[in-house]
C-alpha positions in Angstrom: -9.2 -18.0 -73.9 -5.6 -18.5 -72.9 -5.4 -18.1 -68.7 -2.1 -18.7 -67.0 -1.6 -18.6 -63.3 1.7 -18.0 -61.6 0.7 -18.8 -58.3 -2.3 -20.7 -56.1 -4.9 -18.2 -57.5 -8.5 -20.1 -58.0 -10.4 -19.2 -60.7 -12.4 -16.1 -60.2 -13.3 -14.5 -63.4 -15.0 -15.9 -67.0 -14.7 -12.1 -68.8 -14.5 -13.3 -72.4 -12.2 -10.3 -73.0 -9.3 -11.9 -71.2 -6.4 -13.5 -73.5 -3.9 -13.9 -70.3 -4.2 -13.3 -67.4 -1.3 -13.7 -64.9 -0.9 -13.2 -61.5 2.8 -12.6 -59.7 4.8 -12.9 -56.1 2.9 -11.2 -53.2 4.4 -8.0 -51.5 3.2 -8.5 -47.8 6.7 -7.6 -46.1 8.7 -10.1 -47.5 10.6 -9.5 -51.2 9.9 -12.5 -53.4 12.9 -14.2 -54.8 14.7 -12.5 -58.0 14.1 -16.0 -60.3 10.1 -14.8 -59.3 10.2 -11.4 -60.1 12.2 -12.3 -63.5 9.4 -14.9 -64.6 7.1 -12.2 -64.0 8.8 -10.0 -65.7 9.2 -12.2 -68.2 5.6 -12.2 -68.9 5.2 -8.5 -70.0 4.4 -8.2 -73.5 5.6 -4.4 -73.6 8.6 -3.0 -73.0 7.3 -0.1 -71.7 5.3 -1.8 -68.9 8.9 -3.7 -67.9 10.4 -0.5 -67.3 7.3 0.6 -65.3 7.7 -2.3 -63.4 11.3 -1.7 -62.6 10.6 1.8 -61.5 8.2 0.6 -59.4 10.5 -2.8 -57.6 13.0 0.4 -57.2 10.3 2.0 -54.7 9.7 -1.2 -52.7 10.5 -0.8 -49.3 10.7 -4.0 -46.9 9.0 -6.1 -49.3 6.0 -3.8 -48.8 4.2 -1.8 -52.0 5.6 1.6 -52.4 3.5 4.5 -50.6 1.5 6.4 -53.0 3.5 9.3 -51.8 6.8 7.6 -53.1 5.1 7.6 -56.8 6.4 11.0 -58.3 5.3 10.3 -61.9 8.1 12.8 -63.2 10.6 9.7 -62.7 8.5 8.7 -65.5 7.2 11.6 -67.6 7.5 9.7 -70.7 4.9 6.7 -69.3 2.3 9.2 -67.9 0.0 8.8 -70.6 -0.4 5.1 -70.4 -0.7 5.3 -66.4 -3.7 4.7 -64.3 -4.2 5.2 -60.5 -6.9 3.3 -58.7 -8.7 3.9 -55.0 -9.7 0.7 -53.3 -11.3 1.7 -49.8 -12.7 -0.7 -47.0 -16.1 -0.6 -48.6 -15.2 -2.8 -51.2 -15.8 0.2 -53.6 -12.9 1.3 -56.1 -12.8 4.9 -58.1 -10.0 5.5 -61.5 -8.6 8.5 -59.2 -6.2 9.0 -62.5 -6.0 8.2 -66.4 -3.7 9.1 -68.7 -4.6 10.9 -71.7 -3.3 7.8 -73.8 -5.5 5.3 -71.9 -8.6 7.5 -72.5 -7.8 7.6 -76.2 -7.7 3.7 -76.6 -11.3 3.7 -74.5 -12.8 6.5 -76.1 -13.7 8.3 -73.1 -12.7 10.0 -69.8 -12.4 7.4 -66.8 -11.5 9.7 -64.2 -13.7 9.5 -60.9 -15.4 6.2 -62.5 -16.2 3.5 -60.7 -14.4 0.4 -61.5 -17.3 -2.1 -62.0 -19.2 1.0 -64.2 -15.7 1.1 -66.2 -15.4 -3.0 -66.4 -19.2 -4.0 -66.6 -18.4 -7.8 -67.9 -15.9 -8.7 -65.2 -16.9 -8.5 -61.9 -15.5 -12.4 -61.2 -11.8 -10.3 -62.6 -12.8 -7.3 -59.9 -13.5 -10.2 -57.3 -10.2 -11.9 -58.1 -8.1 -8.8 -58.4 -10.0 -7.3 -54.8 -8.2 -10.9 -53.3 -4.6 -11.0 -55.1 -4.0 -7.4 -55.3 -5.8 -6.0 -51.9 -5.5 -8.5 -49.9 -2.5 -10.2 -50.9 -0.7 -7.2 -52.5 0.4 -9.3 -55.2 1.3 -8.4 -59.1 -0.6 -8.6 -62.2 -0.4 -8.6 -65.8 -3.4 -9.6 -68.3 -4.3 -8.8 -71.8 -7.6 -8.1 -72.4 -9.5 -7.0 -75.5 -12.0 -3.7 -75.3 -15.0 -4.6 -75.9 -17.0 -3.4 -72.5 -16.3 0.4 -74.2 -17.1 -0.9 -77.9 -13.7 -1.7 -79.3 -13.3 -5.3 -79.0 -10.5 -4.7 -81.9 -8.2 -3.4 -79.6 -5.9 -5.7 -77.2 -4.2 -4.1 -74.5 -1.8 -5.1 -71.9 -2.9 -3.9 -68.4 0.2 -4.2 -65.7 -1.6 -3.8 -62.0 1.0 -2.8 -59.1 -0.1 -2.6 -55.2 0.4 0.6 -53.7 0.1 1.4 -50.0 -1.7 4.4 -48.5 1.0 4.0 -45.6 -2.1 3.5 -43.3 -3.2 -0.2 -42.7 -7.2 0.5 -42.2 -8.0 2.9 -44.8 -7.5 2.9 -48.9 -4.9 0.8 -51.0 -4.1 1.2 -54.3 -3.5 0.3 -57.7 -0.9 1.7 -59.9 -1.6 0.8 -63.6 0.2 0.5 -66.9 -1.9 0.3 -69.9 -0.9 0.0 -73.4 -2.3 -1.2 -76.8 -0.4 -4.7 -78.0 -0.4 -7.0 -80.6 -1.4 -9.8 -79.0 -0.6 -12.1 -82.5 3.2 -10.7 -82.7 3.6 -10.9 -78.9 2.4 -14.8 -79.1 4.1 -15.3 -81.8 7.4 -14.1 -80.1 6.6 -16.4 -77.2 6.6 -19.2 -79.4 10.1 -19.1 -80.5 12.0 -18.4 -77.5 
């Protein structure tokens, strides 16, 4: 298992799913540099998910996450389907408030309404980590992961995780995801010529 870190990050997570895992500039009302936004960037082993991601910098107000008002998925009717939307509330307790029908198909199941740690059984060090980086410190992510907590260890994904404000400093934050099936041989491969 293959983890890079962008940033400080400790070591929070032993999922034996994870290929990459990387973790991006923080969003807490200041806007990281452009040369840290393109290595992220950089890092995205979809084409689709940089697109995503550009839609989503485009939202960014202040250097704070976009408002989950601010997300009108129309802008990206062609992505919907690979799209996830995640509650996080004080509690410590996160619920998939949205799936798309794409990201059911490569799980095999509805997630909607499921708690996270029901829907990620083998990771709670990666919840623990992603609760600090992405809650906390409202900061980017990008892994590839394999399926294998819903039976399918044959498929490799690319998750993108994006902080999203409620607008409302005490109550939930979220998590705006983009989630599509790679191949993680032809993606490394690619990374090892350029």
């Amino acid at each position: 298992m293959q983890i890079v870190r962008l940033d400080y990050v400790q070591h929070g997570e032993d999922d034996p799913a994870i290929k990459e895992y990387f973790v991006g500039p923080s969003f807490l009302g200041t806007m990281p540099a452009k040369e840290q936004l393109d290595v992220f960037r950089s890092v995205l082993r979809c084409p689709e998910a940089a697109l995503v991601f550009d839609w989503w910098l485009g939202l960014v107000e202040n250097g704070y996450p976009p408002k989950k008002s601010k997300l009108l998925f129309r802008e990206m009717a062609k992505f919907t389907g690979d799209l996830g939307l995640v509650v996080c509330k004080p509690d410590r307790s996160a619920q998939i408030r949205l799936a798309g029908s794409n990201i059911e198909e490569l799980v095999g199941r509805s997630l909607t309404g499921m708690d996270l740690m029901e829907a990620t059984p083998f990771s709670a060090g990666l919840c623990e980590l992603s609760w600090k980086s992405q809650i906390d410190e409202r900061r980017l992510r990008y892994y590839c992961r394999d399926l294998r907590n819903f039976g399918r260890a044959y498929r490799d994904v690319g998750i993108l995780e994006l902080p999203v404000s409620d607008g409302d400093r005490g109550r939930a934050r979220y998590v705006l995801s983009h989630i599509k099936a790679i191949d993680t041989k032809r993606s490394n491969d690619a990374g090892k010529t350029s």
